[in-house]
C-alpha positions in Angstrom: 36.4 6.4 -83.7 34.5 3.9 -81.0 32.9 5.4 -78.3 32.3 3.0 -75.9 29.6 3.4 -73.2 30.6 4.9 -70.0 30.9 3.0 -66.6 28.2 5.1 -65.4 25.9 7.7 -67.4 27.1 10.5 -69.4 25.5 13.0 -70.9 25.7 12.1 -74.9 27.2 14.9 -77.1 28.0 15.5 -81.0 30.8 15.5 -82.1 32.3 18.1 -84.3 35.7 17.4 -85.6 35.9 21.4 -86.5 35.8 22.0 -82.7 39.7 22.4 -81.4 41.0 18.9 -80.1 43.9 20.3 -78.6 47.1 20.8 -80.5 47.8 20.4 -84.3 46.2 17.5 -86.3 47.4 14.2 -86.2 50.2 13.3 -88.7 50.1 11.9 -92.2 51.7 9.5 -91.1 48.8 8.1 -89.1 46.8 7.5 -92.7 49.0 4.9 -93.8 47.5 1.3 -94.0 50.2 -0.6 -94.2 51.9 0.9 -90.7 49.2 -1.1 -89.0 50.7 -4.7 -90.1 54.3 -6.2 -89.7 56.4 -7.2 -91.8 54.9 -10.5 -93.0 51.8 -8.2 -94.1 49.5 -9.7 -91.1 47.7 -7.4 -88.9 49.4 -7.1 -85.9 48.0 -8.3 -82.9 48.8 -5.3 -80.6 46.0 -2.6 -78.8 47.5 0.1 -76.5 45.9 0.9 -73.4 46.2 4.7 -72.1 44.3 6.0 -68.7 43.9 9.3 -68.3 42.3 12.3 -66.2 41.6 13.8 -69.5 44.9 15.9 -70.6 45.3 17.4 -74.2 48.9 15.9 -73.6 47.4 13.0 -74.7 48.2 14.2 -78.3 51.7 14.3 -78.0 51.5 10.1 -76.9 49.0 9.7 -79.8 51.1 11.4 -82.8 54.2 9.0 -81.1 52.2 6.0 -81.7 50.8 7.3 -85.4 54.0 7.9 -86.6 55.9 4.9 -85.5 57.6 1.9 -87.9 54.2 -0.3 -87.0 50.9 1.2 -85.3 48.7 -0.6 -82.9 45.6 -2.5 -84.4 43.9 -0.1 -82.1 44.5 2.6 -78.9 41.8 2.6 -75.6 41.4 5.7 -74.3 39.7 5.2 -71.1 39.7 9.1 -69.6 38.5 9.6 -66.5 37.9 13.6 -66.9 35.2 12.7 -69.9 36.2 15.8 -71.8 35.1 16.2 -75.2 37.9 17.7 -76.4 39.9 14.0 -76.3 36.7 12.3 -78.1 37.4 14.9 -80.8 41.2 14.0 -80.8 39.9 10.5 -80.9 38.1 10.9 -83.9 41.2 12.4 -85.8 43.0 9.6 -85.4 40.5 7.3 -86.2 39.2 9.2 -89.3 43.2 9.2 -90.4 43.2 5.5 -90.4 44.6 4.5 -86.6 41.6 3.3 -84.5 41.0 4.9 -81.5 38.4 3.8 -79.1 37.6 6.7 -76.5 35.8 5.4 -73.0 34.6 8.0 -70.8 34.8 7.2 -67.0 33.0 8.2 -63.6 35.6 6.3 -62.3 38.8 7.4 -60.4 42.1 5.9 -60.4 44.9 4.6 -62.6 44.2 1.1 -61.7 40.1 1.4 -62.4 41.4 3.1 -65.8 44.1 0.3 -66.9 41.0 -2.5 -65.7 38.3 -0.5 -68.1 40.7 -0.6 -70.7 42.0 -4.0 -70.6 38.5 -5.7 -70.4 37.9 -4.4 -73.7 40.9 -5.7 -75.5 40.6 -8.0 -78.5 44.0 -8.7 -79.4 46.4 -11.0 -78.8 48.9 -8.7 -77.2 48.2 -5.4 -74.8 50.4 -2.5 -74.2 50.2 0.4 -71.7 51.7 3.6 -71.1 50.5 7.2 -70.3 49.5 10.2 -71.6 52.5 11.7 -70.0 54.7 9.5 -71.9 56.3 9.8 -75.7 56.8 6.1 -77.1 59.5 5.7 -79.6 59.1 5.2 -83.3 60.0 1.5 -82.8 58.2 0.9 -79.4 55.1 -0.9 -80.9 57.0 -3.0 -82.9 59.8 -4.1 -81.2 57.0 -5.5 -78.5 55.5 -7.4 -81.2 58.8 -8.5 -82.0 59.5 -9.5 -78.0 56.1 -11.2 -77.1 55.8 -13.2 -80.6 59.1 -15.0 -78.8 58.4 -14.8 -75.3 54.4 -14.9 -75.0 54.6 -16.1 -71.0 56.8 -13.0 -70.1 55.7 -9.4 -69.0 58.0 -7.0 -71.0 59.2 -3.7 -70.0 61.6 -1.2 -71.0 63.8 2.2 -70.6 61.8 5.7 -69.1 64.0 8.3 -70.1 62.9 12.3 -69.0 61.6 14.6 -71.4 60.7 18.3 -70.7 61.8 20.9 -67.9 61.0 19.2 -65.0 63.7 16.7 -63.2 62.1 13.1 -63.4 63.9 10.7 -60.1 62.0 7.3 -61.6 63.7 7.4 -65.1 65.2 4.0 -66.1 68.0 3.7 -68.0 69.7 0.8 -67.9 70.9 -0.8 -71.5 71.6 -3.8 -70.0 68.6 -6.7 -70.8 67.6 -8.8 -67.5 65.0 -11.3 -67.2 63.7 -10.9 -63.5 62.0 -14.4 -62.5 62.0 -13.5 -58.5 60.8 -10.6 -56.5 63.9 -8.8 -55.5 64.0 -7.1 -52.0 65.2 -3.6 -53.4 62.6 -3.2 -56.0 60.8 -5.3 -59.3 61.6 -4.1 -62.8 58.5 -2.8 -64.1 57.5 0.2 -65.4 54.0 1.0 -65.1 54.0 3.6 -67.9 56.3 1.3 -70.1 54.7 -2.5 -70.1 53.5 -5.2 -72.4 51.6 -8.7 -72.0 49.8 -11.3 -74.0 46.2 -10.6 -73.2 45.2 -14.2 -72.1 48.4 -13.7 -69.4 47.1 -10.6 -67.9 43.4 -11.7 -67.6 45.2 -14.8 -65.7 46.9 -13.0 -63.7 43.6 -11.1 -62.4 43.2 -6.9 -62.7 45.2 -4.4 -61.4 44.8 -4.0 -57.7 42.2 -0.9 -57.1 42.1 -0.6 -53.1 42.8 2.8 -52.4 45.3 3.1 -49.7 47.6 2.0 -53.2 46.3 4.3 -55.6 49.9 4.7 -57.3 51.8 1.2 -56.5 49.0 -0.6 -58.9 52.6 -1.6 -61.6 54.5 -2.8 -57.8 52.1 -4.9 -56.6 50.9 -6.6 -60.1 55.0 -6.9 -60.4 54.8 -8.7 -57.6 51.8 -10.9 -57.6 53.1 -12.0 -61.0 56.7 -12.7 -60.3 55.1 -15.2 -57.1 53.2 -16.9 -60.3 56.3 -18.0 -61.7 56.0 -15.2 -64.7 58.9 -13.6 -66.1 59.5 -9.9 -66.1 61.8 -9.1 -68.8 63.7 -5.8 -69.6 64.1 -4.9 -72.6 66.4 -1.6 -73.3 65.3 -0.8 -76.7 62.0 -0.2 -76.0 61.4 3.3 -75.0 58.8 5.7 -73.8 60.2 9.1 -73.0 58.1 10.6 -69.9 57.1 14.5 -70.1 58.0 16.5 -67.5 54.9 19.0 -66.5 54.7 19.1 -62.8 56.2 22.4 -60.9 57.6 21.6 -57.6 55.1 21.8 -55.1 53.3 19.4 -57.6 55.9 17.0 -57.5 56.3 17.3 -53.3 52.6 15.9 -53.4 53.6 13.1 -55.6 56.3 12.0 -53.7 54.1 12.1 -51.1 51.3 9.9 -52.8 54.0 7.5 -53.9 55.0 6.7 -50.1 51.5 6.2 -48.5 50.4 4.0 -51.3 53.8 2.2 -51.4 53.5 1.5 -47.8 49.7 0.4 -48.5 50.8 -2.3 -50.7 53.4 -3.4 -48.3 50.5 -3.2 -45.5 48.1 -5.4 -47.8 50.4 -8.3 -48.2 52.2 -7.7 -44.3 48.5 -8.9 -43.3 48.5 -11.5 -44.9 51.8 -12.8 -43.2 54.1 -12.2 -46.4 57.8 -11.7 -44.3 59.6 -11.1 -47.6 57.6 -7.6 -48.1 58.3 -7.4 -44.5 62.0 -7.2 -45.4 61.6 -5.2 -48.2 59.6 -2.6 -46.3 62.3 -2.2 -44.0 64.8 -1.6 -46.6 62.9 0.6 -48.7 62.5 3.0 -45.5 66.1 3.0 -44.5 67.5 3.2 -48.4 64.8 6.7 -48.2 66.1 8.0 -45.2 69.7 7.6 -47.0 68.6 10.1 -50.1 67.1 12.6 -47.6 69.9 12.6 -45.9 72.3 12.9 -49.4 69.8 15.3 -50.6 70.1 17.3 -47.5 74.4 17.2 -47.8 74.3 17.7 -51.5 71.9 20.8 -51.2 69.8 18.6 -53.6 66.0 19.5 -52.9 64.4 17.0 -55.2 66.7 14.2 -53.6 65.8 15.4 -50.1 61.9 15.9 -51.0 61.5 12.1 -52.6 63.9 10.5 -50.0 61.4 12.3 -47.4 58.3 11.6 -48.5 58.6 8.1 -48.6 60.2 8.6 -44.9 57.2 9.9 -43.7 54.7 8.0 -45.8 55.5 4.1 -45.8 54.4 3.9 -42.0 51.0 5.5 -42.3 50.6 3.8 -45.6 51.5 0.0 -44.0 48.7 0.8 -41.4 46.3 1.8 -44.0 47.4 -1.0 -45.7 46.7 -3.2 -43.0 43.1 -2.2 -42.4 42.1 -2.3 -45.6 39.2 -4.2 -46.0 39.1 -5.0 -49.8 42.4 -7.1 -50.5 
């Protein structure tokens, strides 16, 4: 395992892999050489970028990517929470032959986590999901398999639910679409389910960090690169499964979070004269104020709660948006 230095100082400790990690072991699977290279017998050119706040879910995404058809040359840990335990689970993985570099952060935010982890790619190709999420066993591979094609296109691909808790952004569509425009509803890109060439993202610049947006970070770099002329392509088979682990009150905040920081990026690029984000603003708040209203006829209380926290959080968030000094 890497340890890479922190953004700001942390106390050093030892590491002990007969201190619990979290969870089982990783598999056997994880210890076989030849899962790191494709098919030609090459190493693959593929590293996995995960933020988190330091969750022992993290196993569950780990073991996904250890026992599928190819592994990544190498999975970033960049955790936020700095918790031994996942340096531990780090070293596991790494000892049983997929690298794992773990990078404690001071830090806070998914964007300052995806930025920390993707200035410290090597390869040729980056991926990123979430700790949250469960890729399938043919995820890694069928990216290399998409970007060694289409290099100049940002790939993404189906969120399905996983768990006890109902999950409203799933995407399930098994119909492919390229997407070469912004669209006025919404861009196909899933934040938890993406892949790039490395020398495209770095072009593109870093995910956006201001914090009236501190969960639209996948809409507005869907954006900004669909304006450059780039290519968001969907891609059905490739497929993380999201875990379900929030209660309900949990999820109410969420919702919540998701509407101010939608409506911060919408306030960010409204300053800057944009009229199509304008538009979509507009649209977004009347298509929420339709599922509150469904949610409210169906007797549908996650419907109602989403539909209503966007209701009630696009405005404030277009204001805070709109001051916002650091766009």
């Amino acid at each position: 395992m890497t340890v890479e230095p922190p953004t700001k100082q942390t106390p050093p400790f030892a590491l002990s892999l007969s201190k619990d990690s979290g969870g089982e072991g990783p598999s056997t699977a994880a210890s076989r050489p030849a899962s790191s290279r494709q098919a030609n017998g090459q190493k693959n050119q593929l590293t996995v970028v995960i933020p988190t706040l330091g969750r022992s879910m993290l196993r569950g995404t780990l073991e996904a990517l250890a026992r599928g058809s190819v592994q990544p040359a190498e999975v970033i840990v960049v955790d936020q929470g700095r918790r031994e335990q996942l340096a531990l689970m780090a070293a596991e993985y790494t000892g049983a032959g997929m690298p794992v570099t773990w990078i404690p952060s001071h830090r806070t935010g998914r964007s300052a986590g995806l930025n920390d982890g993707l200035s410290r790619v090597h390869t040729e190709y980056t991926a990123i999901t979430d700790d949250d999420c469960t890729p399938a066993a043919n995820w890694v591979e069928g990216i290399l398999c998409e970007l060694s094609q289409r290099p100049d296109a940002i790939l993404t691909g189906r969120v399905e639910a996983g768990g006890e808790e109902r999950v409203l952004s799933v995407v399930t569509s098994d119909k492919p679409v390229d997407q070469r425009k912004p669209s006025l509803r919404f861009d196909r890109l899933s934040g938890g389910n993406m892949a790039i060439a490395t020398s495209l993202a770095r072009r593109l610049g870093p995910f956006q960090e201001a914090t009236c947006m501190r969960t639209a970070e996948d809409a507005e770099f869907a954006y900004r690169a669909l304006r450059a002329g780039v290519t968001i392509r969907y891609a059905p088979h490739l497929v993380v499964t999201h875990q379900g682990w929030r209660d309900p009150d949990q999820r109410s905040s969420q919702y919540r979070e998701y509407g101010l920081s939608q409506g911060g990026f919408y306030g960010l690029y409204m300053r800057r004269g944009d009229l199509f984000i304008a538009l979509r603003a507009a649209i977004h708040l009347l298509r929420s104020l339709k599922r509150w209203l469904l949610g409210k006829l169906q007797k549908d209380d996650e419907m109602a709660a989403n539909g209503k926290a966007y209701v009630m959080g696009l405005l404030p968030g277009i204001i805070a948006g709109w001051r916002a000094n650091n766009f």
